[in-house]
C-alpha positions in Angstrom: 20.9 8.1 12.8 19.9 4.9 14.0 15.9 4.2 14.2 14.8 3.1 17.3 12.7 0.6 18.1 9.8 2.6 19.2 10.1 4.2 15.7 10.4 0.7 14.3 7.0 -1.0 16.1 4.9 2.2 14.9 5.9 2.1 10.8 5.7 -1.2 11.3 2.2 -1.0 12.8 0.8 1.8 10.6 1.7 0.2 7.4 0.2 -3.1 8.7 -2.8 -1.4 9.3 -3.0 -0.1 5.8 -2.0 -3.7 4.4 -3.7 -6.0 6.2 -6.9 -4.2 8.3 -7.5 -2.4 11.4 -8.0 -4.6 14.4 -11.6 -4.0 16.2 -10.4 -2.6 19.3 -7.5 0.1 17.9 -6.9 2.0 14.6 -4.8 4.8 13.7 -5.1 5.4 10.0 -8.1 3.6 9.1 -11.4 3.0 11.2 -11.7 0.0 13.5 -12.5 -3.0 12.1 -11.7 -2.0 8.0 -9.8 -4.9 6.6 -7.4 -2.9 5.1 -6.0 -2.9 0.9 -5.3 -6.3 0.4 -8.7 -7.9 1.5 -10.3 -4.9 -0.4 -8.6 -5.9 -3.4 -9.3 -9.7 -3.2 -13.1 -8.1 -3.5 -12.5 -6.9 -7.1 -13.6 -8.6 -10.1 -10.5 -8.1 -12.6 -13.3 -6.4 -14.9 -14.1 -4.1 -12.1 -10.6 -3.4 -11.4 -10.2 -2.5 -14.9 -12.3 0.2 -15.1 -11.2 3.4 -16.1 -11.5 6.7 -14.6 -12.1 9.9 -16.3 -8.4 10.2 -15.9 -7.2 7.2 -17.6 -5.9 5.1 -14.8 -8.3 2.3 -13.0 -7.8 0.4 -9.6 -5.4 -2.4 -11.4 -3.4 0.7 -12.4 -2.5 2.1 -8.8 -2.1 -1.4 -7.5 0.7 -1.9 -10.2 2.0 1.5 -9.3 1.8 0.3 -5.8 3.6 -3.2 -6.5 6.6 -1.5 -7.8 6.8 1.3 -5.2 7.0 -1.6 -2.7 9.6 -3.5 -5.0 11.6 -0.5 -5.0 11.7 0.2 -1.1 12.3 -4.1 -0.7 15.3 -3.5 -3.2 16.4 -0.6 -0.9 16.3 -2.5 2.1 18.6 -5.5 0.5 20.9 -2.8 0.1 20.9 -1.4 -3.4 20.1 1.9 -4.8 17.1 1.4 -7.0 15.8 5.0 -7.4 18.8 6.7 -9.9 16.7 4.6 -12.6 13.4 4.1 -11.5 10.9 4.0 -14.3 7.5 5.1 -11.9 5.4 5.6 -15.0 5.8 2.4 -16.4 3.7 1.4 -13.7 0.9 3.1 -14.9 0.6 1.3 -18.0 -1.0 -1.6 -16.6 -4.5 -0.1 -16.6 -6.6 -3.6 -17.5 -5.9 -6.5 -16.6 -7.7 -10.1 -17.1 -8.6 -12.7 -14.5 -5.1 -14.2 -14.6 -3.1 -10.7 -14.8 -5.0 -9.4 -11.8 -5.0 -12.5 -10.0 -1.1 -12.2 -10.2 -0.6 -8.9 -9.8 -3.1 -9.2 -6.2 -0.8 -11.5 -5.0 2.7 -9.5 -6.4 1.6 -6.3 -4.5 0.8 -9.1 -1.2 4.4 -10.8 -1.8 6.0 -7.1 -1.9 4.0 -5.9 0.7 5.0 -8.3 3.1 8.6 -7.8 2.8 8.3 -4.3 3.3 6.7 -5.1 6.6 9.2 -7.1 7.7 12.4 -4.9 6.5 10.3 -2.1 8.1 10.8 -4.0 11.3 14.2 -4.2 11.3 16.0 -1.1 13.3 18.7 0.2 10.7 20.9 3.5 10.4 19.2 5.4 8.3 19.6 9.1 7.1 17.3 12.0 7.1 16.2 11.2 3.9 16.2 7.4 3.9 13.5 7.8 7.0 11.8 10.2 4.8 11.2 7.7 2.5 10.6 5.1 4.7 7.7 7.4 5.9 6.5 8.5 2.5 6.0 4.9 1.3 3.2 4.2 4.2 1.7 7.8 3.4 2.3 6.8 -0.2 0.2 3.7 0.5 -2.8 5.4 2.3 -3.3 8.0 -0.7 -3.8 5.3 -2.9 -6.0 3.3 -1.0 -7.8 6.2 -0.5 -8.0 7.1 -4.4 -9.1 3.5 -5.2 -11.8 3.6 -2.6 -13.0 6.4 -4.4 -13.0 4.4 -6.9 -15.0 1.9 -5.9 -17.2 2.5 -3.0 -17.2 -1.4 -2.8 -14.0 -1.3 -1.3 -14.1 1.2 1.1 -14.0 0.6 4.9 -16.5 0.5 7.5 -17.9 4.5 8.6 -16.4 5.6 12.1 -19.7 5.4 14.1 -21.1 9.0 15.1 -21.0 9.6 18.6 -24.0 11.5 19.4 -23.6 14.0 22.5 
């Protein structure tokens, strides 16, 4: 199946969204105006990012586990099969990280979110399953933010405004 364009320009748009913010005027995933993961991110102190959770992982831990997600779908996209061997909890090793470490890793999970944006804005022939993924690594992307904003409330986007009848 080939993806159309019209396919194309909305993956593209909703992951932007995610990525890099909701403009003022329009918003389909997060409310207008929230400035989306990576500016949320650049917010963090490495220290805060390194906090646990009562489960074990901390904000520096799902944006690793984000990174290699990403590098994993850019790998796809250049044409190789990256998933027979993929090592996803690996990922979640990287639970603190100093000023350096998260510094770099900030700008890792920027570098592989930006080619996944552009790869996601190429039309390609994909299968069933390949648009699947293609679609489950922008839901992918919103759970996350969503857990670390849970996480934080320092990072979380502006409220919707109530509408009062």
């Amino acid at each position: 199946m080939k993806l159309q364009t019209d396919l194309t320009d909305t993956l593209r748009t909703l992951f932007s969204e995610l990525v890099k913010g909701a403009s003022d005027k329009e918003a389909y995933v997060l409310n207008r105006g929230d400035q989306g993961l990576l500016r949320s991110l650049d917010k963090l102190s490495a220290s805060d990012a390194s906090k646990k959770t009562i489960t074990g992982s901390s904000i520096a831990a799902h944006a690793d586990h984000l990174r290699y997600g990403l590098s994993l779908m850019n790998r796809w996209a250049a044409g190789e099969n990256p998933f027979s061997d993929a090592d996803w909890s690996a990922s979640w090793r990287r639970v603190a990280v100093s000023d350096v470490e998260w510094k770099k890793l900030r700008e890792q999970l920027r570098d592989e979110a930006n080619r996944w944006l552009e790869a996601l804005g190429k039309p390609r022939e994909v299968t069933v399953t390949e648009l699947n993924g293609m679609l489950g690594s922008i839901v992918h992307l919103a759970y996350h933010l969503g857990a670390m904003r849970q996480i934080n409330s320092g990072i979380r986007g502006p409220a919707e405004p109530v509408l009062l009848a």
